[in-house]
C-alpha positions as CSV (number, residue, x, y, z in Angstrom):
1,X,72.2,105.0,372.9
2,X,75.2,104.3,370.8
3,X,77.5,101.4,372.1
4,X,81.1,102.0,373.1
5,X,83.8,100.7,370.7
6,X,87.5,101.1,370.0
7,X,88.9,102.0,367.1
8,X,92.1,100.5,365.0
9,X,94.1,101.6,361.8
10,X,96.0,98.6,361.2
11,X,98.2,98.5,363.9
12,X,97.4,101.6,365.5
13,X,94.8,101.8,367.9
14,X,93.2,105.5,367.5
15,X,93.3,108.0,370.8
16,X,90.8,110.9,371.2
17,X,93.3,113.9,369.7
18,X,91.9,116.1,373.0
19,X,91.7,114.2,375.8
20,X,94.1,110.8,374.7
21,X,90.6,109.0,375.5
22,X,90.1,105.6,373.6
23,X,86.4,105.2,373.5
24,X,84.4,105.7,371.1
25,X,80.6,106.6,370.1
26,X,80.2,105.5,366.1
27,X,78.3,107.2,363.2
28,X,78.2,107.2,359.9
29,X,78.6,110.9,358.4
30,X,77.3,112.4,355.1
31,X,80.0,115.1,353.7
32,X,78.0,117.1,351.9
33,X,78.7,119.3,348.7
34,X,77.0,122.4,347.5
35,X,76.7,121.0,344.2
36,X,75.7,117.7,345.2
37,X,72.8,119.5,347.4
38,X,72.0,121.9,344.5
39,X,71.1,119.2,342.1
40,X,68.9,117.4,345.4
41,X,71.5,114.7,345.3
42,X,72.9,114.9,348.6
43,X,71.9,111.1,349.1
44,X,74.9,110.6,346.6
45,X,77.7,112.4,348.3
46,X,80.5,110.5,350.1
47,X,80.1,109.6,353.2
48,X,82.5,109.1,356.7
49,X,83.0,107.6,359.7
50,X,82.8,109.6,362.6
51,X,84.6,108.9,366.0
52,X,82.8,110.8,368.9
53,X,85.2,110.6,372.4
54,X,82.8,109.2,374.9
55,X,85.0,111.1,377.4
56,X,84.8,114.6,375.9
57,X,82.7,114.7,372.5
58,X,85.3,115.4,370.3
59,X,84.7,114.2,367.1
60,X,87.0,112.7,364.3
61,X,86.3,111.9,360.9
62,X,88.0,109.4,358.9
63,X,87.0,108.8,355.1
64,X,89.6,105.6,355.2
65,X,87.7,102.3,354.7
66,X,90.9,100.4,356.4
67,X,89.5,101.7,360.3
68,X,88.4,98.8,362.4
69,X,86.0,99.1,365.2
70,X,85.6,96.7,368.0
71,X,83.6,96.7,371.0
72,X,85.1,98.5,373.8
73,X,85.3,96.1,377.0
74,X,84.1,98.2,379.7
């Protein structure tokens, strides 16, 4: 199972937009095109950073490079 981790935007730590929760599960997510997937390039397309609330599941995707994930002290 993923390990818990917070998450930072420069000075701003990010909050769950649901529950205000600020742990996080981490994975990396492909956002897909139609054209991409047409041409069987999908391996090409642009990928994200996804932020699932360990609390309630929510999930937040952020395509900035500049978020910072540390581990979440338990």
């Amino acid at each position: 199972m993923a390990k818990p981790v917070r998450a930072r935007m420069g000075e701003r730590e990010i909050l769950c937009l649901t529950c205000g929760g600020d742990v996080f599960r981490e994975r990396e997510v492909k956002l897909n095109s139609t054209g991409m997937e047409f041409f069987n390039l999908a391996w090409a397309n642009e990928s994200a950073t996804g932020l699932i609330c360990w609390s309630c599941g929510y999930v937040q995707l952020f395509v900035n490079r500049n978020i910072r994930l540390y581990q979440a002290d338990n």
